[in-house]
Each structure stands twice: as structure tokens, then as C-alpha cells.
C-alpha positions as CSV (number, residue, x, y, z in Angstrom):
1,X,3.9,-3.5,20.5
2,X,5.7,-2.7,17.8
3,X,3.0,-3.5,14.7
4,X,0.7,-1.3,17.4
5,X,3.4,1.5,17.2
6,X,3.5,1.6,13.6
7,X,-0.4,1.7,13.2
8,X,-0.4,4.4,15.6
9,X,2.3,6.5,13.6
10,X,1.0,5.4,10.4
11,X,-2.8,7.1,11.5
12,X,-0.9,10.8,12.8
13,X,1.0,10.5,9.0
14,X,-2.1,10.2,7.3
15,X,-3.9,13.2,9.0
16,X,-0.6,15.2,8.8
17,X,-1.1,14.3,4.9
18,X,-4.0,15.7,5.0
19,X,-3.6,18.6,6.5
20,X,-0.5,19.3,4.4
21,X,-2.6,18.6,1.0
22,X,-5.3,20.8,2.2
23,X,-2.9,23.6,3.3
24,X,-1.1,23.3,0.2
25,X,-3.8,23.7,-2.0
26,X,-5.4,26.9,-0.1
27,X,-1.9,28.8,-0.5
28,X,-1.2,27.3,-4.2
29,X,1.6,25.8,-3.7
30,X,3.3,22.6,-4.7
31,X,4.7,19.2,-2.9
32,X,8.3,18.7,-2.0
33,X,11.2,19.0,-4.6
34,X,13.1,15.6,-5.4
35,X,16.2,17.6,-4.0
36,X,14.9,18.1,-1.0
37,X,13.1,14.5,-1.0
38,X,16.9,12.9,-1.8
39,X,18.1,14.5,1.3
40,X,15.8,14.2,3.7
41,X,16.2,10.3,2.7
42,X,19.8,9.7,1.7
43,X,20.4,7.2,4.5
44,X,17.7,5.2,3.8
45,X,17.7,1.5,2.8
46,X,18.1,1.2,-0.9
47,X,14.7,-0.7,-0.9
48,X,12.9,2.4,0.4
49,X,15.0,5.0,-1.8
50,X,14.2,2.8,-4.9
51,X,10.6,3.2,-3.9
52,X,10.6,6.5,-4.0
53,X,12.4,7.2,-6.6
54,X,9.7,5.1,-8.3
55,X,7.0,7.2,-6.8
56,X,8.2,10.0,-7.9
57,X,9.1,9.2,-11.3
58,X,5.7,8.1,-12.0
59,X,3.7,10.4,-9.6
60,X,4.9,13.5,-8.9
61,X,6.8,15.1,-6.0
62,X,5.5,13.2,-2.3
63,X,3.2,15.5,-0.6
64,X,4.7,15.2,3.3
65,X,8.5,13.7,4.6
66,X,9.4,12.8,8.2
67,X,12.5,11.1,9.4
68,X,10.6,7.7,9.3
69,X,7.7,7.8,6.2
70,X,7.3,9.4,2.7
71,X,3.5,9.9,2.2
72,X,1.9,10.6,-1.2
73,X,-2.3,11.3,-1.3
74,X,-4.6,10.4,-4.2
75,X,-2.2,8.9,-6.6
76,X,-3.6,6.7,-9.3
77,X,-5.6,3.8,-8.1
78,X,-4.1,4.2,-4.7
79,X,-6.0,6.8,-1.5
80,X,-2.5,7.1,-0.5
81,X,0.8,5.6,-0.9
82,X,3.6,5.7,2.8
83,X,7.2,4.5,1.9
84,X,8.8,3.6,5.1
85,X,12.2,4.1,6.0
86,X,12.2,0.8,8.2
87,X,12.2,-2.7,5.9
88,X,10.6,-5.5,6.9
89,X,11.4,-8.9,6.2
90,X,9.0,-11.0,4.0
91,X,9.7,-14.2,2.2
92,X,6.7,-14.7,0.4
93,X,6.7,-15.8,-2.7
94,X,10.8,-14.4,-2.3
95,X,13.0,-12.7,0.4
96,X,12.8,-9.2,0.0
97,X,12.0,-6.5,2.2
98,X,8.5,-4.6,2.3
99,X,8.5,-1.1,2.6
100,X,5.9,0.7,0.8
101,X,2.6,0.2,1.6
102,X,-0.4,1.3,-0.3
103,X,-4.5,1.8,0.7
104,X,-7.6,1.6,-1.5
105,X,-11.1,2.2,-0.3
106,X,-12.4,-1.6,0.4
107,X,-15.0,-3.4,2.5
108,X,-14.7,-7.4,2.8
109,X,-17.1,-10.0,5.2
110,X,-15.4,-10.5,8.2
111,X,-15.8,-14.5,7.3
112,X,-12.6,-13.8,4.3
113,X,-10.2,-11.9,7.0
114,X,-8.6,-15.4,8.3
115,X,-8.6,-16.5,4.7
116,X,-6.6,-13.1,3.7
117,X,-4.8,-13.1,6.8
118,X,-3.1,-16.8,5.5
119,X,-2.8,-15.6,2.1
120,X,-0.4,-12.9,2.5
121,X,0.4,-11.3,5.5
122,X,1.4,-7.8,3.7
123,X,-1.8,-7.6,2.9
124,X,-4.0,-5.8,5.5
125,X,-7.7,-5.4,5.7
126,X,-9.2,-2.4,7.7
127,X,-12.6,-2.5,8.9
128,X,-13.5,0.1,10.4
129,X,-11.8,2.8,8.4
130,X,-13.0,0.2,5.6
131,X,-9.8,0.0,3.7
132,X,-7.7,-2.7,2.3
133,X,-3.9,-2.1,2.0
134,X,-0.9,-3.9,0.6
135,X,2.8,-3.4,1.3
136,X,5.5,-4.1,-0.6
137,X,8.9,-3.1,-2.3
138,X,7.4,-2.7,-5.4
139,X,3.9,-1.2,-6.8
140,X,3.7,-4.1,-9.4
141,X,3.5,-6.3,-6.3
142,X,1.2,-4.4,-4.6
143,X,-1.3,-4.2,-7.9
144,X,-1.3,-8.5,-7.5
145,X,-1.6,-8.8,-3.9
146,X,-4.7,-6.7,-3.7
147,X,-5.7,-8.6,-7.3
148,X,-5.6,-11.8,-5.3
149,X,-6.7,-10.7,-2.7
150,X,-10.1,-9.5,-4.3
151,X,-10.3,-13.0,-6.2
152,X,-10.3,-14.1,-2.5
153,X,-13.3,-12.1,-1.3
154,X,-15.1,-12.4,-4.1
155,X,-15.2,-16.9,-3.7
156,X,-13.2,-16.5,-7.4
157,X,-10.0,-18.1,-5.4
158,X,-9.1,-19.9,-3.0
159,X,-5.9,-19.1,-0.7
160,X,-3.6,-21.9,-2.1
161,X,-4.5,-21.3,-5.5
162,X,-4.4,-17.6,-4.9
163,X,-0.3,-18.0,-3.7
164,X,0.5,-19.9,-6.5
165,X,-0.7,-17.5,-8.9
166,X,0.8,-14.6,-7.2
167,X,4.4,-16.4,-7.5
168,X,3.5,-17.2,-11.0
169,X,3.0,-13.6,-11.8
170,X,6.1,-12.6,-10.4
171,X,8.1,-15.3,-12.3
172,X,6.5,-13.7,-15.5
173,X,6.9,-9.9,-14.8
174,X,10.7,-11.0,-13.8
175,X,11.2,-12.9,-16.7
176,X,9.8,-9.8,-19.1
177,X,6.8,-11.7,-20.1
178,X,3.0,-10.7,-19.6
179,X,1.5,-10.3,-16.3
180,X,-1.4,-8.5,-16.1
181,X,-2.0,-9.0,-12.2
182,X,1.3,-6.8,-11.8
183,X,0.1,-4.3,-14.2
184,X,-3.3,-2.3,-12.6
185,X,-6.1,-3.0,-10.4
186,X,-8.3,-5.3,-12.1
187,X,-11.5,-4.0,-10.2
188,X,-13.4,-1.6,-9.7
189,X,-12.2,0.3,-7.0
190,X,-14.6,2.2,-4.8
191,X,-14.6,5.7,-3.7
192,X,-15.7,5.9,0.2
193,X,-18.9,4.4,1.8
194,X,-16.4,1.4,2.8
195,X,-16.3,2.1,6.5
196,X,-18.1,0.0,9.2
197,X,-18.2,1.9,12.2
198,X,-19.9,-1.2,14.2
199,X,-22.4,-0.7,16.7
200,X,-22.6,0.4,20.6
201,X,-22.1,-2.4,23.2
202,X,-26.0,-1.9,24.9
């Protein structure tokens, strides 16, 4: 109930950031201040407030702020970026807390969900909307789960191998030495045409 409750919240934020982007843009204006950002979020976990701090550093100003998310759109790689003011738990390939979850435009065989599914359980593959998302306390993180996770779709890796590289990678960017996994996307990502909107039960 309460993963269905999340979705469900997470959908309305996304067409609220939409319509705020679009509304925005037809009056000219601009996103949110970081004043008004640092308020609205002051009593936020640390993991969350570090995560936008990041976001905005690097980004720009969030385009939409409610008592539970911070939402940017079209950021980068990403279709849209939600920091969430709720961490969740996640001991993989570390304990840390999740809390910012970012979406590209992907479409995977239904045959490699399982296999994501038991590679990283952050990681989140959408059919019908035809997206693939990642969450984590950090974008580096999010950059190599996705990384993995299209070695995984693409037959490059398989699910063990795919875990040990991931904590690999981390052990490098932590210890200052190269990691490129952590660094971009290392695909091509595409823009729409991703969704599978099924068929009609006859």
C-alpha cells in the first residue's frame, strides 16, 4: 500500500510539474529561489537537503515544491529528477538511505524485468509509460545503476557481475580514483517512442 501510495503521488507531482513548467514559461517567469527552496525544506533529512542542494548547484532552481517532493523537469540526461522528503532504507552495495529518484525515456523486454528486479531494487522499470528510473542519495549513483542496468538489458552483463561492478565503482569514486560508470550515462538515451501501451483484452 504504501509503494502504491507513493506511485500514485509521484504520477499527480509529475503532471503538477508540468503544468507548472508550461505555465511558467507562457508568463516568462523563472523556478523557485534557493531561499524559498531552503525553507520550504529545512526539516528535511539531511540526505534529502544534500540532494537538493546538489540539484541545485548543478541545475538550476527546482521547478515545483510540496511538503513531501522537490521536482526538477528536463535536467541533463535526466526527463525529470523528484527528491523526496521520506528516506528509504537500502543496503545495497552500503546502508544509506535513497531519496532522489531520477527517469529517463527507456523500453526493456519484459524477459530482463526479473533479472533487474534482483539486481537492484532502486532501480525501476516502467512499461507502459516506457521509462526506466533509478533512486538514490546521490546522482553519481544513479548514473551506474542505470549503466548496469542497460549492460543488463543489452545481454552485456549478467546480474552478479553487474553487482559486483556497481560496488566496485563506488569503492573507486569514494576512494577519488576513476569511475566512469558514476560519471554520465554511457548510452544513448532516447527521446520518447518508449511507451507500450499493451493491447485490449478481446
Amino acid at each position: 500500500m504504501r509503494i502504491a501510495r507513493q506511485a500514485a503521488m509521484v504520477l499527480g507531482f509529475a503532471t503538477m510539474l508540468a503544468t507548472t513548467q508550461a505555465a511558467a514559461q507562457g508568463r516568462g517567469q523563472g523556478r523557485m529561489n534557493r531561499a524559498q527552496v531552503q525553507r520550504m525544506t529545512s526539516s528535511w533529512p539531511k540526505a534529502s537537503r544534500d540532494a537538493i542542494a546538489f540539484m541545485t548547484n548543478k541545475y538550476g532552481a527546482p521547478a515545483a515544491v510540496s511538503a513531501d517532493m522537490v521536482a526538477w523537469g528536463r535536467t541533463g540526461p535526466w526527463k525529470r529528477t523528484i527528491i523526496f522528503r521520506t528516506e528509504y532504507q537500502h543496503n545495497f552495495p552500503g546502508p544509506h538511505t535513497d531519496v532522489m529518484q531520477q527517469w529517463i525515456d527507456y523500453r526493456a523486454p519484459g524477459s530482463s524485468y526479473d533479472e533487474l528486479a534482483e539486481y537492484d531494487g532502486s532501480v525501476v522499470m516502467e512499461r507502459t509509460s516506457g521509462e526506466m528510473s533509478a533512486r538514490c542519495d546521490k546522482e553519481a549513483a544513479n548514473f551506474l545503476a542505470l549503466n548496469l542496468a542497460n549492460e543488463i538489458v543489452t545481454g552485456k552483463r549478467g546480474v552478479d557481475d553487474a553487482r559486483k561492478m556497481y560496488g566496485e565503482q563506488v569503492m573507486a569514486m569514494k576512494a577519488g580514483r576513476p569511475a566512469p560508470y558514476t560519471a554520465k550515462l554511457l548510452f544513448t538515451v532516447p527521446t520518447g517512442g518508449t511507451s507500450d501501451t499493451d493491447k485490449p483484452v478481446k
